[in-house]
C-alpha positions in Angstrom: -10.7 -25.0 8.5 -11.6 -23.1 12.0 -14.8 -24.4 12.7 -15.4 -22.0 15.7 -15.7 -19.2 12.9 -13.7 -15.6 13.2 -13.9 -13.0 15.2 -13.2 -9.6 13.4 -13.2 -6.6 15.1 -13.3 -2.9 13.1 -12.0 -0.2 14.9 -13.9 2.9 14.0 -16.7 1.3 13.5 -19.0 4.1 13.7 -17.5 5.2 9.8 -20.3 5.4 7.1 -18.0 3.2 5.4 -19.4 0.1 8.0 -22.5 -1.0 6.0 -20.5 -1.6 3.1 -18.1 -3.6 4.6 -20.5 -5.4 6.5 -23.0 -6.1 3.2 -18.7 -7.7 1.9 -18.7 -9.7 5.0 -22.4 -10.9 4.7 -21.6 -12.0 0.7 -18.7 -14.1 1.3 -20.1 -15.9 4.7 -20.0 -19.3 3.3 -16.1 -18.7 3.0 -15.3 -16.4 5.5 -17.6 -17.0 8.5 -17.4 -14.7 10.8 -19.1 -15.3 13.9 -18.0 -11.9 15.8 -18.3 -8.9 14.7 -17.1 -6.1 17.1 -17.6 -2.7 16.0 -15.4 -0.6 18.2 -15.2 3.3 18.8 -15.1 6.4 21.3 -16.7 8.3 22.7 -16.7 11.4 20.3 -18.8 8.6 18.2 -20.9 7.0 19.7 -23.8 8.2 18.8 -22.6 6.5 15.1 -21.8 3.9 16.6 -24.8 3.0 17.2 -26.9 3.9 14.7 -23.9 2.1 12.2 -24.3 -0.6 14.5 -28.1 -1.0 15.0 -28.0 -0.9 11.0 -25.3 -3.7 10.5 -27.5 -6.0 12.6 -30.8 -5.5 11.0 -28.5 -6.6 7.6 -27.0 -9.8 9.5 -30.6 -10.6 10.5 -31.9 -9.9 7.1 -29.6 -12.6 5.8 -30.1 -14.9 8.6 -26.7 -15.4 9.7 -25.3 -16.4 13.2 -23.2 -13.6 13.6 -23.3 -11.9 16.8 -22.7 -7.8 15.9 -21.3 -6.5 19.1 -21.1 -2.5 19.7 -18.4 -1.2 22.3 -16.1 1.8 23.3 -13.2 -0.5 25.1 -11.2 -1.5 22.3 -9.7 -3.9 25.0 -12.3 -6.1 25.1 -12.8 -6.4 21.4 -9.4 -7.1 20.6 -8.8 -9.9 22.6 -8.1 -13.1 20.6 -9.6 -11.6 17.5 -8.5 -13.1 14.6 -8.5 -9.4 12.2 -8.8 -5.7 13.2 -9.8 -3.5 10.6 -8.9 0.7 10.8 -11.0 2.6 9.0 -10.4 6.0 11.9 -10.5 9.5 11.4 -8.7 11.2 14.2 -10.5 14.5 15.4 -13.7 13.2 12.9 -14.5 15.7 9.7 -14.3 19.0 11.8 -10.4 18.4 11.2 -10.0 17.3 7.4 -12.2 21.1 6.7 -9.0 22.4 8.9 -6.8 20.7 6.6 -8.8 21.3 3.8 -8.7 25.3 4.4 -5.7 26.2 5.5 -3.8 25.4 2.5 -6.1 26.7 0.2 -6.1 30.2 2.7 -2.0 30.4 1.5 -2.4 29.4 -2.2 -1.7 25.5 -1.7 -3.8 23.1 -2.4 -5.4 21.0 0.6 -6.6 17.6 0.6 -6.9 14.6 2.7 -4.0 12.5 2.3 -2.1 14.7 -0.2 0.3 18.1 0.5 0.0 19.7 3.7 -3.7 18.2 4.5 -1.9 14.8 4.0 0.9 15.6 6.3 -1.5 16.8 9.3 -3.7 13.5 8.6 -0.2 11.3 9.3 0.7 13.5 12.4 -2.8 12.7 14.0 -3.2 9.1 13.1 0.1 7.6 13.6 0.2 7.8 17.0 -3.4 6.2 17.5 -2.7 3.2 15.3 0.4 2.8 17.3 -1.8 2.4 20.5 -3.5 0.2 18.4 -1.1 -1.9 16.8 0.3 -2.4 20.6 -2.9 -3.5 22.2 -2.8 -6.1 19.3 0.5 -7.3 19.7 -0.4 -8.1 23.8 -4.2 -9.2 23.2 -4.2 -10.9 19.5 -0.7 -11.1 18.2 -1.5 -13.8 15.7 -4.1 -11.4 14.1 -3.7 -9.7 10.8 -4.4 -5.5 11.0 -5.6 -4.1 7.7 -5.5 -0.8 7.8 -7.7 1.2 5.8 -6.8 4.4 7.8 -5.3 6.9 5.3 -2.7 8.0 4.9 -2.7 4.0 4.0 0.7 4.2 2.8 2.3 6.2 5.6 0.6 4.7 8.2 1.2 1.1 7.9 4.9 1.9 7.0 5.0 3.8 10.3 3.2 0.5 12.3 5.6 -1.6 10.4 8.7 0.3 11.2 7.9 1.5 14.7 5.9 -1.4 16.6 6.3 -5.0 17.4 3.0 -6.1 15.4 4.7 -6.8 12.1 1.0 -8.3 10.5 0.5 -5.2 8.7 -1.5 -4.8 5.6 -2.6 -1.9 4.1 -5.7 -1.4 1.7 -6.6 1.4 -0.8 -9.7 1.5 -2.7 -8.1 3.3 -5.8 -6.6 0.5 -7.7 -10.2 -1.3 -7.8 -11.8 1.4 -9.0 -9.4 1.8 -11.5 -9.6 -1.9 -12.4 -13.8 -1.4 -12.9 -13.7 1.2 -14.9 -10.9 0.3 -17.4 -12.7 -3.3 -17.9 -16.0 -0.8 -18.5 -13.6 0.7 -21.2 -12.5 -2.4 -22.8 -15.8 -3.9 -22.3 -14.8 -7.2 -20.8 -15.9 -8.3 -17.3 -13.6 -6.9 -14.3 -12.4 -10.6 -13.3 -10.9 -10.9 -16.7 -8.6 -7.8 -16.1 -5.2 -7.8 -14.5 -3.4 -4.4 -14.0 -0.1 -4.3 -13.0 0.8 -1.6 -10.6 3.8 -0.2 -8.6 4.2 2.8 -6.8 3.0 4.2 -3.6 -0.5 4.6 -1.8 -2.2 7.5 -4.1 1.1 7.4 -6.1 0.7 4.4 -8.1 0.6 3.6 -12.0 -0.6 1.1 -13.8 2.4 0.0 -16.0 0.9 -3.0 -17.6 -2.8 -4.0 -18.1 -3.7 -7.8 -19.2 -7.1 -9.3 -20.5 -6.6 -13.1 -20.7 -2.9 -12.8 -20.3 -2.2 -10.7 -23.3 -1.4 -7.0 -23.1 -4.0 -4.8 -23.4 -1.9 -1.1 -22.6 -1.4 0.1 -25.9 -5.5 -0.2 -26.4 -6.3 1.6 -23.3 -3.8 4.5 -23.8 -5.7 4.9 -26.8 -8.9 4.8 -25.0 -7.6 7.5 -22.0 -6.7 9.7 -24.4 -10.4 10.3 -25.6 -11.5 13.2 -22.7 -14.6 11.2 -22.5 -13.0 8.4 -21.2 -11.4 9.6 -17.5 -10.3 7.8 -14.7 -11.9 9.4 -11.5 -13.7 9.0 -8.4 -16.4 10.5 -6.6 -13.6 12.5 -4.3 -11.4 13.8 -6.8 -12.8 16.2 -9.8 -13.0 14.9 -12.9 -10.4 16.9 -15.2 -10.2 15.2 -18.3 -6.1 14.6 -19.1 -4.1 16.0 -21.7 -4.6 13.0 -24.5 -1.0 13.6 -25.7 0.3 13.2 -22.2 -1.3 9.8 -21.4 0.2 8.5 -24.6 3.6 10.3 -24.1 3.4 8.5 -20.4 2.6 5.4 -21.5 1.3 4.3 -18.4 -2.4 4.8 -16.5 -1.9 7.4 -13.9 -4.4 7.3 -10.8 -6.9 9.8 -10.2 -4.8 11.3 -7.5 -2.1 12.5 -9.7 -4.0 15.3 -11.1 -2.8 16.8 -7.9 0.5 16.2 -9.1 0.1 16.7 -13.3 -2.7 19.2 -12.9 -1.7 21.4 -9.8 -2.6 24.4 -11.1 -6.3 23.7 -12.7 -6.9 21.8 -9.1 -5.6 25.0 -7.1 -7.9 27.3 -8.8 -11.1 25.0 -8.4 -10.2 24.2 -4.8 -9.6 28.1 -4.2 -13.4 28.3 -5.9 -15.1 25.9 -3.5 -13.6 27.9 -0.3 -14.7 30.9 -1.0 -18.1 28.9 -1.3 -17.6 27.0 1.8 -18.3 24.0 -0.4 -14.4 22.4 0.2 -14.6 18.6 -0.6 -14.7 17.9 3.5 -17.6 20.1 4.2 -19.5 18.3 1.2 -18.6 14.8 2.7 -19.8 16.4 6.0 -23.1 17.0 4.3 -23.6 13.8 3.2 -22.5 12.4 6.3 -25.3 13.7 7.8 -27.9 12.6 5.2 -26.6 9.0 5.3 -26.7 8.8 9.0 -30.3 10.3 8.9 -30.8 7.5 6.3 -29.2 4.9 9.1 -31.5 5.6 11.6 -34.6 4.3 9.7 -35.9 1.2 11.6 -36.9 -0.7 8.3 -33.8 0.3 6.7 -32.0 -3.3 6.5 -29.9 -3.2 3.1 -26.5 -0.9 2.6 -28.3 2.2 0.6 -26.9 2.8 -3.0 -26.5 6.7 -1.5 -23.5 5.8 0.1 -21.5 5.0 -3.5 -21.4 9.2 -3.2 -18.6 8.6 -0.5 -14.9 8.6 -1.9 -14.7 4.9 -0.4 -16.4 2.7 -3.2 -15.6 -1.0 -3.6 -13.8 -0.6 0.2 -16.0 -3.8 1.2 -14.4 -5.9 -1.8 -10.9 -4.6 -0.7 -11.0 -5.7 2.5 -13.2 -8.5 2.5 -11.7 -10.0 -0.2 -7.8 -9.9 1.5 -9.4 -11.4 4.9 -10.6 -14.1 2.8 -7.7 -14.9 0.7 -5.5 -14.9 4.1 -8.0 -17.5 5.9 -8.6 -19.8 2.9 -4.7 -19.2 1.6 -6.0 -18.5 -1.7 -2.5 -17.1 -3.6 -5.2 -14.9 -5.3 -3.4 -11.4 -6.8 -4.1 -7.8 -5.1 -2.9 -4.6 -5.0 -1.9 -4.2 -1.8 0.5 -1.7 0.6 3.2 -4.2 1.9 6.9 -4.0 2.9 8.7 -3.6 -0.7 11.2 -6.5 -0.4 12.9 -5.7 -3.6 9.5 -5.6 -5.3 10.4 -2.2 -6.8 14.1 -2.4 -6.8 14.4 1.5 -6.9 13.1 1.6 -3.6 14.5 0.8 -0.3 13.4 -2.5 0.7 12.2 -2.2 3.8 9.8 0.9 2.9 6.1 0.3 2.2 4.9 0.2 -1.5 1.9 -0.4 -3.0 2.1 -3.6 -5.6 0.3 -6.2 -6.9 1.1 -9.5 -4.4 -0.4 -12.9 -4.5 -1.8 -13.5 -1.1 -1.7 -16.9 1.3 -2.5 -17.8 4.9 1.2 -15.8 5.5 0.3 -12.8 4.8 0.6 -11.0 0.8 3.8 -11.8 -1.2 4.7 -8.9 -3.2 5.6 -9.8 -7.0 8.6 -8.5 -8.5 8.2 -4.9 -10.3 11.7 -4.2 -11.3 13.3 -0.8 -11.7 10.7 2.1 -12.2 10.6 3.9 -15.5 12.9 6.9 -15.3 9.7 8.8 -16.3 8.0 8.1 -13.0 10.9 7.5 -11.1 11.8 10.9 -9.8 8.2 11.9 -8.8 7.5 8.8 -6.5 11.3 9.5 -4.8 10.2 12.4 -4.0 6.7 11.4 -2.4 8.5 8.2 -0.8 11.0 11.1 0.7 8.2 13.2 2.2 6.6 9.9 3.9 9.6 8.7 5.4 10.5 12.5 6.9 6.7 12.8 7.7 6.9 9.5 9.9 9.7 10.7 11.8 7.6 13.4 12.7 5.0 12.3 13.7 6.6 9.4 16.1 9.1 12.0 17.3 6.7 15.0 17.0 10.0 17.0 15.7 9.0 20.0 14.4 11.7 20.8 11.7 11.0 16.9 10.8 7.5 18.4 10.2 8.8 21.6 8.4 11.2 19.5 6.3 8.4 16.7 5.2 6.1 20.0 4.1 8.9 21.4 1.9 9.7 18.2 0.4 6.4 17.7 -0.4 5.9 18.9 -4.4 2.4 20.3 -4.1 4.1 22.8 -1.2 5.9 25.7 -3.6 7.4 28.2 -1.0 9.3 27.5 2.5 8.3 30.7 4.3 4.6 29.8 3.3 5.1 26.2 4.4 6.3 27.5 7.8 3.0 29.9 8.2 0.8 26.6 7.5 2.7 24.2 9.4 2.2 26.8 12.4 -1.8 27.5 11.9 -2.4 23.6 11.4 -0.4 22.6 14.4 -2.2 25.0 16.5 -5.5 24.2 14.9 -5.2 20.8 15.4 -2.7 20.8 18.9 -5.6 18.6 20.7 -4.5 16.1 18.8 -0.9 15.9 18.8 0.0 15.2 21.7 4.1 14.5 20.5 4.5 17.8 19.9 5.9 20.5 22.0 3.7 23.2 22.2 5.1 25.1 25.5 8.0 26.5 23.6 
C-alpha cells in the first residue's frame, strides 16, 4: 500500500458538484487517503473556485484529516505526478447549455445537454479541452488514471481514447446508480443487495437483467414499472410516467433518458412550454447555481448541504469515489462503467466506448461479457453509437458536413434543412469556443 497517500487533482473544480465529491472522498479516507487535493480551474471561475474551495476545506477540517486542499488556475502544476484527474468541466459555463437548450426548441427540436443537437454542441466544445488535458497528463502523470465525468461521458472518453496517447480513460455516469437506488426502493431490499446488468451507451443504456442475491429479479420489477406510480427519473429529466404495456412489451428497464427517445413528442411540447417561460432546464440549474453558491459562501457552512441533491448529478461522489478506490485497493468490485467495448457487446465495434457493467482492479475496469443486443434495442443504440462516432470526427477535425451529418443522424433531429439552420445558429452562437472550425469561409 502507498504510504505517502494520493494526490488527486479535479479539474473544474469550481463545479457545485465538488462538495459532494469531496464529502465521497472524506467517507472512504481510511481506504483511499488522499493527501492532495488540487482543485483546478480558469479564470472564467474563479470566483467558484474559491468559494467551492474555501468550503471543501472547512469539510476536511471538520473531519480532521491531513489533507492539504489546494486551489489553483495552472492545471500544470496540479497535474504533475498526480495519481487521478477527475473532469467534471463545462466549456463556456451555463450561459452555453441555455444556447443549446434554446435553439433547438426555437426550430421544433428538442434541446438538451447531452442529447440531440444540444448534445452534439456539448461534444464540439469539450473534446478539444479534454484533449489538452489528456495531453498534459500523458507528459506530467502518465501512470494516472482520468475519470471523466465531463458529459457527453460517452463521447468524450471515446474521443480521448481514440485520439490521444493517454489510454487510462474511464468514464463515469451517475444514471445507472440512481437507477440501481431506486429499483432496490422498489423491491424493498438494501441497494448493496442489487445487481443490475446493463449494456448500452452513456444515456443509452438498459438494464437487461436485475439480480437480488443472485436470482433474477426482472420479471418482478417490470411488473413494478408498469404501475405509473412507480417511475424511474431524476431531478434533470421530467418525470413522464411510461406506457405500462410498453415496459412489459420491452422487457427491459429503460433509463430516464430514453423518454427523449420513446416519448419525443410529450418531451417537445413541455420543453416548447418552459421556453416560452424562460424556465428551460439550464436557466433553472442556473438558478440554483446561484442559490447554492450563495449557500457556499457561509463561513460556518462546513457539511455538503442536502440543497444540492436538486442538481441532476446525485450519487456522483459514490461514482467516482468508489472507482478511485476499487483501482488503488484492486478490489474486482462490479460497476457500470464507460470503457473500450472489447467484445463486451459483440454487436458493437470493439474498439468503441460502451457503457457495461466491469469488475474493476488496480488495471484499470474489465468489462464483462454482454453478448449480442436484443434486436429490440439493437437498432436504436446503432443509431446513437453512429451519431457519436460522426460527432467525434467533428469535433477533432472541426469538419462541418461531419457536424451536419452527426445532426441528421441523430433521431431526435426530424428535418435536414432544419438541422442545417440550427447547426448554423449554434456554431455561431457558440464560435468562441470552437476554435477547429472554419468560420472565415
Amino acid at each position: 500500500m502507498d504510504t505517502k497517500g494520493i494526490k488527486l487533482v479535479t479539474i473544474g473544480g469550481g463545479s457545485s458538484y465538488t462538495p459532494e465529491f469531496v464529502e465521497g472522498i472524506i467517507k472512504r479516507y481510511d481506504e483511499l487517503p488522499v493527501r492532495e487535493l488540487w482543485l483546478v480551474d480558469i479564470e472564467a471561475g474563479k470566483e467558484k473556485l474559491d468559494i467551492v474551495g474555501n468550503l471543501a476545506r472547512r469539510m476536511v477540517k471538520k473531519a480532521n484529516l491531513p489533507m492539504d486542499v489546494h486551489l489553483t488556475l495552472d492545471r500544470e502544476a496540479a497535474l504533475q505526478n498526480a495519481d487521478f484527474v477527475t473532469t467534471q468541466i463545462r466549456v463556456g459555463l451555463l450561459e452555453s447549455r441555455i444556447k443549446d437548450e434554446r435553439i433547438p426548441i426555437k426550430h421544433g427540436m428538442i434541446g438538451q445537454e447531452t442529447n440531440g443537437a444540444g448534445g452534439l454542441f456539448k461534444a464540439l466544445r469539450t473534446i478539444p479541452v479534454l484533449m489538452d488535458i489528456a495531453e498534459d497528463m500523458q507528459r506530467l502523470c502518465p501512470n494516472a488514471w482520468l475519470i471523466n465525468f465531463t458529459n457527453p461521458a460517452g463521447m468524450v472518453t471515446e474521443a480521448i481514447i481514440k485520439h490521444s496517447n493517454h489510454k487510462k480513460v474511464v468514464g463515469v455516469c451517475n444514471v445507472p446508480i440512481n437507477m440501481k437506488i431506486t429499483i432496490a426502493n422498489l423491491l424493498n431490499v438494501p441497494v448493496e443487495k442489487v445487481q443490475i446488468k446493463f449494456a448500452g451507451l452513456n444515456h443509452m443504456s438498459y438494464g437487461i437483467d436485475v439480480f437480488v442475491d443472485g436470482k433474477s429479479k426482472l420479471a418482478k420489477v417490470i411488473e413494478l414499472l408498469a404501475n405509473p406510480e412507480n417511475q424511474l427519473s431524476m431531478n434533470n429529466i421530467a418525470p413522464i410516467p411510461w406506457e405500462g404495456e410498453f415496459i412489459k412489451a420491452l422487457h427491459m428497464i429503460p433509463s430516464p433518458y430514453h423518454r427523449y427517445y420513446y416519448k419525443t413528442g410529450e418531451i417537445l411540447s413541455k420543453e416548447q412550454k418552459e421556453f416560452e417561460q424562460g424556465k428551460t432546464r439550464a436557466e433553472v440549474v442556473k438558478e440554483l447555481e446561484n442559490k447554492l453558491f450563495e449557500l457556499y459562501k457561509d463561513p460556518n457552512l462546513n457539511i455538503k448541504p442536502p440543497q444540492l441533491a436538486e442538481r441532476g448529478g446525485a450519487y456522483y461522489s459514490n461514482v467516482a469515489c468508489d472507482l478511485i478506490s476499487s483501482i488503488y485497493n484492486n478490489k474486482g468490485d462490479i460497476q457500470t462503467l464507460n470503457v473500450v467495448n472489447n467484445g463486451a457487446i459483440s454487436s458493437l465495434p470493439n474498439d468503441t466506448v460502451v457503457e457495461v457493467n466491469c469488475t474493476v482492479t488496480n488495471n484499470g475496469p474489465i468489462p464483462l461479457a454482454v453478448g449480442r443486443l436484443p434486436f429490440s434495442i439493437n437498432g436504436l443504440i446503432q443509431q446513437i453509437k453512429s451519431f457519436e462516432l460522426t460527432a467525434i470526427e467533428a469535433a477533432i477535425t472541426g469538419s462541418y458536413e461531419k457536424a451536419l451529418l452527426a445532426l441528421c443522424i441523430n433521431p431526435l433531429i426530424t428535418d435536414d434543412e432544419k438541422a442545417k439552420v440550427i447547426l448554423d445558429e449554434l456554431l455561431e452562437a457558440h464560435k468562441a469556443y470552437l476554435p477547429q472550425f472554419n468560420f472565415s469561409s
